[in-house]
N, C-alpha and C positions, 0 to 999 in steps of 0.2 A: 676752667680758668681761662679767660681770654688770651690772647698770645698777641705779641707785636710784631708785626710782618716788615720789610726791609722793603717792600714795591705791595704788589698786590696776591696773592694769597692764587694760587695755580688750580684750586679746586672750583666746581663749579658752585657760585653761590645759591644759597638756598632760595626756592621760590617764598614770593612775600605777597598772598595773595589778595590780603583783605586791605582796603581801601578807607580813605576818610569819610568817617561820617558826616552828613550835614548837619549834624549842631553840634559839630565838635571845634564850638566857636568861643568857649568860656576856658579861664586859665584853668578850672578844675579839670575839662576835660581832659582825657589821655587820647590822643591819635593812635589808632594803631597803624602803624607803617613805622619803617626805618629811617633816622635821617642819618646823613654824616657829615660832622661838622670841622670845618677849617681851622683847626687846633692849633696855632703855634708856641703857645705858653705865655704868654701874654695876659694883660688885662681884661681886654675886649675878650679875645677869644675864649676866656676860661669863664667868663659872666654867659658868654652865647652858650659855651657847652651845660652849666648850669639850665639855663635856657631852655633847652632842647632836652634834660635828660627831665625836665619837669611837666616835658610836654607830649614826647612821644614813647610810643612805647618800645624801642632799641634805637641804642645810638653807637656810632662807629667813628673815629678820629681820626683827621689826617693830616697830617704833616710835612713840612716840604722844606727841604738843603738846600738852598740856590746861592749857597758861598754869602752868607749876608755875615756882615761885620759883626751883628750882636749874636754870633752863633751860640750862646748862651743858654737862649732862649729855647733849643732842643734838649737841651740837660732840666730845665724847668719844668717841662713838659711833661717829661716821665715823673717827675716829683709830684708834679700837679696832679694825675692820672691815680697814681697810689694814693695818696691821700685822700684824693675823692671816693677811690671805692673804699677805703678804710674809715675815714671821718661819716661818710654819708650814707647809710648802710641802704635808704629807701632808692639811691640811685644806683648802687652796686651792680645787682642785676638786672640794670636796662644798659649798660656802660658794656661796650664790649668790642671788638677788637679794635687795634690802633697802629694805624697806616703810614709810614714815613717813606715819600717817593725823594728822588734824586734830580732835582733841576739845576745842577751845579751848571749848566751849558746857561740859562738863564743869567749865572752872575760872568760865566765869561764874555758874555754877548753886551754886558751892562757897564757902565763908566759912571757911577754912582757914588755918592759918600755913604751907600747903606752897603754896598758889596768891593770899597776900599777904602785905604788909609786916604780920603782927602778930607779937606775942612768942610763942614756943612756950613752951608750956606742957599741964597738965593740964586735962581739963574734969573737970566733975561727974560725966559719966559713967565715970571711971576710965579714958578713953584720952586719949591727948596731941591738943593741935588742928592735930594735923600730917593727921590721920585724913582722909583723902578719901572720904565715902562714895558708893560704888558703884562708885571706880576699879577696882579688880582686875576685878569684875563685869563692867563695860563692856569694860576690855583685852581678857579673853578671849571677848567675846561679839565685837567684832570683829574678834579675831585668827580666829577659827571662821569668818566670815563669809570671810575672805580666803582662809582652808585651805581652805575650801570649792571655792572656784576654783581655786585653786591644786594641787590635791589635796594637800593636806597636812594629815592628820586626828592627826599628833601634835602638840598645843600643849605647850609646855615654859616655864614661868616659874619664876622666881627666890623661890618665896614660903618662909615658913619660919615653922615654929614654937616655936622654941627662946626663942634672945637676941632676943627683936624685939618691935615696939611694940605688941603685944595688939591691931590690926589686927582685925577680925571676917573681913575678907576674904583674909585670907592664914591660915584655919586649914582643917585636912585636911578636915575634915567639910565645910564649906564648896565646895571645890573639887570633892569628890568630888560632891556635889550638883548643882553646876554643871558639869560632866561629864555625868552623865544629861539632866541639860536641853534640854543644846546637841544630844547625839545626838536625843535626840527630836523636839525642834525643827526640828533639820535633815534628822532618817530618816538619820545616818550617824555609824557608829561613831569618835567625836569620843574622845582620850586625853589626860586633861592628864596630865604629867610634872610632880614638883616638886621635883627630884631633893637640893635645901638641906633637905626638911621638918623633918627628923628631926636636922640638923647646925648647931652654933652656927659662930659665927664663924671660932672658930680650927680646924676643921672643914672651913670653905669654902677657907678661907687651904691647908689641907692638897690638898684634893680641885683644885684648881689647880695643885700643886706634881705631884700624882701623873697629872696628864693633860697637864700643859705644862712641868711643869719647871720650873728656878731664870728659862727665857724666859718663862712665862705669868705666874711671880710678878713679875715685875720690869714685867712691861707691866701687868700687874693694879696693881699700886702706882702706878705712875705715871701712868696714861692717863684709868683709869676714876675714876668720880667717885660720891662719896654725899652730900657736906654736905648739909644744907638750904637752907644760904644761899647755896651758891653759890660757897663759895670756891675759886680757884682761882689764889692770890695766897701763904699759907701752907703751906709744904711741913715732912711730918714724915717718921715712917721709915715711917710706914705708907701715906702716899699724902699729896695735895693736903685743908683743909677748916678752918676755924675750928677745928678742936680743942675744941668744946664743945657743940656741937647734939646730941641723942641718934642721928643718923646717924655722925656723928664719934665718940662715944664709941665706939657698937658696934664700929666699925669697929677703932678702936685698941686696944680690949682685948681683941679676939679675935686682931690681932697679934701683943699683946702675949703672949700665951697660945700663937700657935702658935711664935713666936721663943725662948720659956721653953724650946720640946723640943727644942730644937737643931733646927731643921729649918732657917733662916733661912742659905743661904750663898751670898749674890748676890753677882754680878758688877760692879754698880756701886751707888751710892749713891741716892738722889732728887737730882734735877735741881733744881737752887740755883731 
């Protein structure tokens, strides 16, 4: 039974010897190697971990406290995690343990409307002051540091550059940067995955639909969580959240968009 560790797990991890094949280039394929993916319970990231548990052959979660306002989003996470290995019995056994490190010093270091009570809004510099900077930075410098041990040198995040808040740290260039880094840092050939880059919203709503079905959309809507603020009090057709944050926008227009193609034919409603 996999177990949830509180940092990183003090035993030495298992050697992970076998390697990627080269035509292990078709979605049928399975990789063997581990990845571990940047889990926060979210939209994105519960579509990447889909993703990944369809792709490789063990996957590992990990998680990260940096004091954010929608701290919610950690209680979704385990909901998320159970259901998955309950609802999806072919991912069960590649899903395996799940990792929540402590970067509270992160939200003390930050003066953010995503780690306090202010208004969201714009700054002067053309991004919104939801901006944490060096989160994604720090994520994957930790998550490498735990692949490390872990052997799991594919990191897989949720980032995207489409519909999203101009982020400096969720653009390809960026990552791919931070990819060479970490290899060389570490002497080991480190992969981020960022499998949303190139997909808006109603995109991600689809790429769910076509890896989980009308199950993964209906637990995507209802489990995972984006607001800012935290809501998990307002229920729409798109999931739980104030209905007005630019996390709640995105989220509903790109429902709104993948529902417009007829794709939308669930089983039940959202939960009153």
């Amino acid at each position: 039974m996999p177990v949830r560790r509180r940092f990183v797990d003090r035993s030495a991890a298992k050697p992970y010897l076998v390697r990627v094949t080269e035509d292990a280039i078709r979605v049928t394929d399975i990789i063997p190697e581990k990845a571990l993916v940047l889990f926060s319970g979210g939209q994105d990231s519960t579509t990447c971990l889909a993703w990944a548990l369809e792709r490789f052959a063990a996957v590992e979660t990990i998680g990260f406290d940096y004091g954010q306002r929608h701290r919610v989003e950690l209680e979704c996470r385990t909901t998320v995690l159970d259901r998955l290995r309950r609802e999806f019995p072919q991912w069960d056994h590649k899903l395996a343990d799940d990792h929540l490190v402590d970067l509270g010093v992160l939200g003390q270091l930050s003066d953010t409307a995503l780690t306090g009570e202010t208004v969201i809004a714009f700054t002067r510099s053309g991004l919104p002051n939801t901006f944490v900077p060096g989160r994604n930075l720090l994520f994957f410098t930790f998550a490498a540091a735990v692949g490390y041990r872990r052997g799991a040198r594919h990191l897989v995040g949720g980032m995207c550059e489409t519909d999203y808040s101009g982020y400096p740290d969720c653009r390809d260039d960026t990552l791919k940067a931070l990819q060479a880094t970490l290899s060389l840092g570490m002497d080991l050939r480190f992969v981020i995955h960022t499998p949303l880059m190139w997909r808006d919203k109603a995109a991600t709503w689809e790429l769910a639909r076509r890896l989980g079905g009308t199950a993964l959309i209906e637990l995507t809507r209802d489990e995972t969580h984006s607001c800012y603020l935290g809501d998990r009090v307002h229920h729409h057709s798109w999931g739980y959240g104030c209905g007005d944050c630019p996390a709640c926008a995105l989220r509903r227009a790109g429902w709104e968009a993948f529902a417009a193609g007829g794709n939308v034919a669930l089983r039940s409603e959202p939960p009153p």
